[in-house]
VEXPA-302864 format. One record per residue (C-alpha): residue number from 1; y, x, z; residue in one letter. Coordinates in steps of 0.2 Angstrom, whole numbers. Layout:
BEGIN
 resi     v     u     w resn
  NUM     Y     X     Z    A
...
end
This chain:
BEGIN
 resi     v     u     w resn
    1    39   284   415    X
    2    40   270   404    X
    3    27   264   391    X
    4    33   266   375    X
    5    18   260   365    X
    6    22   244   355    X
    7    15   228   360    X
    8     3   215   348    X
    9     2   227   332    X
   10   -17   230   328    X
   11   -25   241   316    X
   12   -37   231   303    X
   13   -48   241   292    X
   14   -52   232   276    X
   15   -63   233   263    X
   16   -52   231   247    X
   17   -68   230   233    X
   18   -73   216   245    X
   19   -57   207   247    X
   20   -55   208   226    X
   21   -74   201   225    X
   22   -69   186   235    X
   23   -52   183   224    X
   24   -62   183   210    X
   25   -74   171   213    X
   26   -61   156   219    X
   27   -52   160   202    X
   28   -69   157   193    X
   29   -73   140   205    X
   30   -54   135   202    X
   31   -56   138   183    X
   32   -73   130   182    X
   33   -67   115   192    X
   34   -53   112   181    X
   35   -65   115   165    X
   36   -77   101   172    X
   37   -62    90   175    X
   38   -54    93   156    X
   39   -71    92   149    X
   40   -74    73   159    X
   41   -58    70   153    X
   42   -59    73   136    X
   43   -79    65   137    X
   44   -70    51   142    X
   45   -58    49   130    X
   46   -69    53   116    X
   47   -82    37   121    X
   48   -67    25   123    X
   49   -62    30   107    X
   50   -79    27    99    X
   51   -82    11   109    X
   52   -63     5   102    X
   53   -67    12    85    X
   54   -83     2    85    X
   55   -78   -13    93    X
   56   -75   -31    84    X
   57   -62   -40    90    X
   58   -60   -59    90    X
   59   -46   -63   100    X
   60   -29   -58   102    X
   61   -14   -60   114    X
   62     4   -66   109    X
   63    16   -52   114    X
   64    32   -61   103    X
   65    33   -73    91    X
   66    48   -82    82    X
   67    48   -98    73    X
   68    49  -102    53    X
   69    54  -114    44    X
   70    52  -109    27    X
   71    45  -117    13    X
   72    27  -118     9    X
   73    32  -107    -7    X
   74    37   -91     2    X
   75    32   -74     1    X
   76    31   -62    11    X
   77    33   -42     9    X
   78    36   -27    19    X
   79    52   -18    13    X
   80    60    -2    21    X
   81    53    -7    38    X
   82    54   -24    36    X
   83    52   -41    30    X
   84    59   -45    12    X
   85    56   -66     9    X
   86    57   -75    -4    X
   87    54   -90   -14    X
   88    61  -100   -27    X
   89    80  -104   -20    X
   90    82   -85   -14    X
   91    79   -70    -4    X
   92    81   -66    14    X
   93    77   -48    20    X
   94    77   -48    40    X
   95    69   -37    53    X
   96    55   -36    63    X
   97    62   -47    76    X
   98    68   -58    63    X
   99    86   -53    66    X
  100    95   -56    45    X
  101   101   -43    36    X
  102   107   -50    20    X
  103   104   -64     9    X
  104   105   -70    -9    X
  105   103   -87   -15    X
  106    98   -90   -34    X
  107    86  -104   -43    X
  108    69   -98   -51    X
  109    54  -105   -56    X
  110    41   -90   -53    X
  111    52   -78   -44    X
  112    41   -61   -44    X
  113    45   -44   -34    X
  114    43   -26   -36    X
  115    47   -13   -22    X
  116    49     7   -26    X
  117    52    14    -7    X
  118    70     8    -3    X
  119    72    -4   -19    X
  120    66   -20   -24    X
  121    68   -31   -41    X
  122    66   -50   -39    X
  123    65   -58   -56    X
  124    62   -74   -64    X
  125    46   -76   -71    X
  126    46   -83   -90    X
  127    64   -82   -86    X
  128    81   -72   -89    X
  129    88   -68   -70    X
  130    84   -51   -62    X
  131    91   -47   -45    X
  132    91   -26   -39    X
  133    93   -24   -22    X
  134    92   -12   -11    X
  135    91   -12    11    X
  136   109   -14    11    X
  137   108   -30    -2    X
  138   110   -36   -20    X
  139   115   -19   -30    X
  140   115   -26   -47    X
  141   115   -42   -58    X
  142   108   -44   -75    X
  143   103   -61   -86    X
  144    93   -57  -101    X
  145    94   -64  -117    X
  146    74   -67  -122    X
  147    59   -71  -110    X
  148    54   -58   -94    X
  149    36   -54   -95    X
  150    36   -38   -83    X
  151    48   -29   -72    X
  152    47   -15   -61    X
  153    58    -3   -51    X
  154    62    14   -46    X
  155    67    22   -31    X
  156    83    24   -35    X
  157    87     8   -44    X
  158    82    11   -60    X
  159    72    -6   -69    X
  160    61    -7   -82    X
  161    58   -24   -92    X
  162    47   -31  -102    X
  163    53   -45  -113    X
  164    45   -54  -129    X
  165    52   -68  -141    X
  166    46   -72  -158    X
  167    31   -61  -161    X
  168    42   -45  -155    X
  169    42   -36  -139    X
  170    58   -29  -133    X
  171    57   -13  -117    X
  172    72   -10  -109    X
  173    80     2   -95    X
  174    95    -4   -82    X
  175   104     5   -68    X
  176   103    -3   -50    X
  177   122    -9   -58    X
  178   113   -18   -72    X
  179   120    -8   -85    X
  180   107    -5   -99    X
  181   101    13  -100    X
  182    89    12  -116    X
  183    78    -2  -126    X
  184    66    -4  -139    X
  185    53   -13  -149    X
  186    37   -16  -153    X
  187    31   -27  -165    X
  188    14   -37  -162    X
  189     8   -36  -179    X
  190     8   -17  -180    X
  191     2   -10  -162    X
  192    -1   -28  -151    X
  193     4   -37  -137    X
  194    10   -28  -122    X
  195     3   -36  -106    X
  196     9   -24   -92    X
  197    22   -10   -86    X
  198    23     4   -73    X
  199    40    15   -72    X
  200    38    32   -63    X
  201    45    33   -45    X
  202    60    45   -53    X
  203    61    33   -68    X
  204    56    48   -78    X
  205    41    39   -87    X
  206    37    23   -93    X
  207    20    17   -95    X
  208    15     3  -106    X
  209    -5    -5  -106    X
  210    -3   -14  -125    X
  211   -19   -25  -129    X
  212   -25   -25  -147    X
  213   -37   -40  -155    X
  214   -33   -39  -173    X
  215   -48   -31  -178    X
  216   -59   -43  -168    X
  217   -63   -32  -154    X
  218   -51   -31  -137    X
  219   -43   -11  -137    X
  220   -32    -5  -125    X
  221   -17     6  -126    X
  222    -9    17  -114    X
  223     6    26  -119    X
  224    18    36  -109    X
  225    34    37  -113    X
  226    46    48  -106    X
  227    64    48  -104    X
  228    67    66   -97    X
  229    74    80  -110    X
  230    55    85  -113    X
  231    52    65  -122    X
  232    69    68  -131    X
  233    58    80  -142    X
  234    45    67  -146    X
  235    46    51  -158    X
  236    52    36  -149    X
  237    51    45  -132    X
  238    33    43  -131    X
  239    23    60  -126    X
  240     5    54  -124    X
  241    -5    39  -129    X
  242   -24    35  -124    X
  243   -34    20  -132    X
  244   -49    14  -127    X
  245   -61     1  -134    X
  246   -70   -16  -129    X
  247   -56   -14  -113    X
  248   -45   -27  -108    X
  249   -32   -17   -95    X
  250   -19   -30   -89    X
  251   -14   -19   -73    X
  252    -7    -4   -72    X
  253     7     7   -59    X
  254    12    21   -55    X
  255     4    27   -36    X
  256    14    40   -33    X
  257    28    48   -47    X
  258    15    59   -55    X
  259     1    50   -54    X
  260    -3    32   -64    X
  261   -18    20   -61    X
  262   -24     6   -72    X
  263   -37    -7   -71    X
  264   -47   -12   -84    X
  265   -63   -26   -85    X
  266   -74   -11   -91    X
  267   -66     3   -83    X
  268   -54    13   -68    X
  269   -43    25   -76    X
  270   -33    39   -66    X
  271   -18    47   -78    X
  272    -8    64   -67    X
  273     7    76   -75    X
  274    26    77   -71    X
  275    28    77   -90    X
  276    14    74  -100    X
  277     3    62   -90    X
  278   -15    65   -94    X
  279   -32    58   -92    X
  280   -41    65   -76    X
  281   -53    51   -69    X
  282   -63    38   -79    X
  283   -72    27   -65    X
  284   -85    17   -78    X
  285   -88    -2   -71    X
  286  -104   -11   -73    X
  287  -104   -26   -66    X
  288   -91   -40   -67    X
  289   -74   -37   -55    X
  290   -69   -50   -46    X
  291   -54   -43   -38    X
  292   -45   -26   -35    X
  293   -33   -18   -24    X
  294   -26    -1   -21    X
  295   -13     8   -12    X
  296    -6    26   -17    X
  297   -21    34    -8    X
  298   -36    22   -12    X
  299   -43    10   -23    X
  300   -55    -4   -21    X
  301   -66   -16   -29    X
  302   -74   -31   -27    X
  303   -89   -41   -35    X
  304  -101   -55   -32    X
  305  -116   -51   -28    X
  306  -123   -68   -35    X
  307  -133   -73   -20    X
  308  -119   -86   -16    X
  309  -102   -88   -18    X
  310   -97   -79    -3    X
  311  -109   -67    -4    X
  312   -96   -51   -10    X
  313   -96   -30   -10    X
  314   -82   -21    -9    X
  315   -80    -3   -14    X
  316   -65     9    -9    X
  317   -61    26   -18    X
  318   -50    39   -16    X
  319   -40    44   -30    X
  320   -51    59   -34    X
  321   -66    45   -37    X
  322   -74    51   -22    X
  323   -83    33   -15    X
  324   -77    32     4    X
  325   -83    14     8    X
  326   -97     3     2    X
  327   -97   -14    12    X
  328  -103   -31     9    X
  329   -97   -47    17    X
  330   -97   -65    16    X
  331   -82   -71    20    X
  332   -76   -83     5    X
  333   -57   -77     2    X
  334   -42   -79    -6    X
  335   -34   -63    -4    X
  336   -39   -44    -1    X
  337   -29   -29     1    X
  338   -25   -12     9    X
  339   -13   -12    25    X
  340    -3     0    29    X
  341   -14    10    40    X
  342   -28    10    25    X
  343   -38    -6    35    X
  344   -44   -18    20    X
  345   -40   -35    25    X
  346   -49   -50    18    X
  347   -41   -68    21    X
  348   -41   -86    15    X
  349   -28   -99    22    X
  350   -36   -99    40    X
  351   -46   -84    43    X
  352   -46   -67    43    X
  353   -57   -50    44    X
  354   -52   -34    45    X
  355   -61   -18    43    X
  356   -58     2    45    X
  357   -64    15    29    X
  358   -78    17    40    X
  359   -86     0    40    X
  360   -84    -4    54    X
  361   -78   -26    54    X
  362   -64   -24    66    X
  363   -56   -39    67    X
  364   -61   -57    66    X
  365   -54   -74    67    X
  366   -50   -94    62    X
  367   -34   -96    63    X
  368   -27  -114    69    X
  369   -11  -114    58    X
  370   -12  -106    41    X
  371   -11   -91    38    X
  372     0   -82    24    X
  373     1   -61    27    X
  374    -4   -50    40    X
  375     5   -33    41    X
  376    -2   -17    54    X
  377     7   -12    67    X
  378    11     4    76    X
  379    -4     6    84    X
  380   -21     4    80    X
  381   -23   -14    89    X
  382    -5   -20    85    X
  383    -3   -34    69    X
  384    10   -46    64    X
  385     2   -62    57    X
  386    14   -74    46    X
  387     7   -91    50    X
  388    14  -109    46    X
  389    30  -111    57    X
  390    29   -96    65    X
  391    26   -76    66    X
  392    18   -68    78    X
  393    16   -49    87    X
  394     0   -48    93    X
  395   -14   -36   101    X
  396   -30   -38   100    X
  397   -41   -41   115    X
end
């Protein structure tokens, strides 16, 4: 008789509580391996970004460069994502790789700019020309009749400008076509000499520092004035007006389209409201300013601290007053501003130091060549330096 038992098959008892115990525990060495490994990882990362955050730099590699020839007169600013320059015989507007976008040739002795987001003003100084252009190139065309003293733009194309013949001052509003909007006067005899102008982003509100010394004293005037339907209710457009005494305040702008900012020997003054601006920050100064510089988050000053000549202390605020930056240096300098990623750079004609909010001096450097801006880059170690006959994308090493 034939076997008809099958062949190989085996019974196994197993112990399931036991089999469960054994999953368990290499899901707990998986999971712990791969928290020990994302834990280095992130230990890592963190101490190569503190060591880069604290690192000085004084070197850097080339990675492009493309050669200049402009005149020694040129300026330099970043506009819509790229370079606007200009000097006395015109205005080029090119891109990062210097590739032109438009052009406009005129004659000017001072040519001064102002930039409102995609908008720029270029206008002659003392003189009667004004250019408005936009990325795309020359929107509007105006030539005044008196003096310019002051001109700024808004982000639509909308100028303000502040001219003054014969004891009068004349304020006046044009289109990006260069057609006028509005004007008025004020009279020097009656309330003073206006010495600055700041135009709201939405061309809303016009802001105007007027310096009076007839009584023998500097005062200082801020009014607003406002060209919305809320200032059509109010006497000559102007819906708030702030004076202030033994003050010189010859800068002032707008930082944002609600907020206003103006520098004064004496005193830092912070104005906020859609409408109505109003006082909201006074930032009392007691020692001399030698220079300031700002951008629409932070402010910063600068003094001697007497020791030397290039012995200086620089101070950054944010626009709530709050101090975020105390730092002393002794770099002599020429010029000292905020970059785009909130670094302050300090320069002269050959060397350069950079430093974070933090304190910390991140960059350092003689240049050869001279050298006439620096702009940040996309990441934290990427600049563009204009230098004589050239401009270079660098890294720093």
């Amino acid at each position: 008789m034939a076997d008809t038992r099958k062949q190989g098959f085996y019974t196994v008892e197993t112990n399931i509580e036991e089999m469960e115990e054994k999953i368990r525990k290499h899901r707990r060495k998986i999971a712990i391996t791969i928290a020990v490994i994302v834990i280095t990882v992130a230990a890592v990362a963190a101490a190569a970004g503190i060591y880069f955050s604290l690192k000085e730099y004084q070197d850097y590699e080339v990675r492009s460069e493309i050669e200049r020839n402009d005149s020694e007169a040129t300026q330099y600013e970043l506009f819509g994502g790229n370079i606007l320059r200009y000097n006395n015989d015109g205005a080029f507007y090119a891109d990062m790789s210097d590739r032109l976008i438009w052009n406009q040739a005129y004659e000017m002795q001072v040519p001064v700019v102002d930039i409102c987001e995609n908008y720029a003003v270029i206008a002659d100084l003392q003189g009667t020309q004004i250019y408005i252009m936009n990325t795309s190139g020359v929107q509007g065309e105006i030539e005044t009749s008196k003096p310019i003293e002051a001109v700024c733009v808004a982000n639509q194309g909308t100028i303000a400008v502040l001219t003054q013949e014969d004891g009068t001052s004349y304020l006046e509003l044009y289109n990006k076509s260069g057609e006028n909007l509005a004007s008025g006067e004020i009279h020097l005899e009656n309330s003073g000499y206006p010495i600055d102008i700041a135009l709201s982003n939405d061309a809303n509100k016009l802001a105007v520092s007027i310096l009076d010394i007839s009584k023998g004293k500097a005062q200082t005037t801020v009014a607003f004035y406002n060209f919305d339907s809320v200032g059509q209710n109010e006497i000559d457009n102007i819906v708030a007006s702030y004076s202030y005494a033994d003050t010189v305040m010859p800068e002032i702008d707008f930082v944002s389209n609600d907020r206003l900012i103006a520098f004064g020997d004496t005193q830092v003054i912070l104005f906020e409201g859609t409408q109505k601006p109003e006082e909201v920050l006074v930032h009392k100064v007691e020692k001399e300013v030698k220079s300031i510089f700002y951008d629409k988050d932070y402010y910063g000053l600068v003094y001697s601290n007497g020791e030397s000549n290039e012995s200086h202390t620089m101070e950054v605020y944010d626009m709530k007053g709050k101090l975020c930056l105390e730092q002393k240096f002794k770099t002599s300098y020429q010029d000292i501003e905020l970059l785009e990623n909130h670094e302050i750079c300090v320069r002269d004609e050959y060397r350069c130091e950079i430093y974070t909010l933090k304190g910390v001096k991140k960059f350092s450097y003689k240049f050869d060549d001279e050298l006439y801006r620096v702009f940040s880059g996309g990441t934290d170690r990427n600049y563009t330096f204009i230098l004589d006959g050239v401009m270079e994308k660098v890294r720093l090493k």
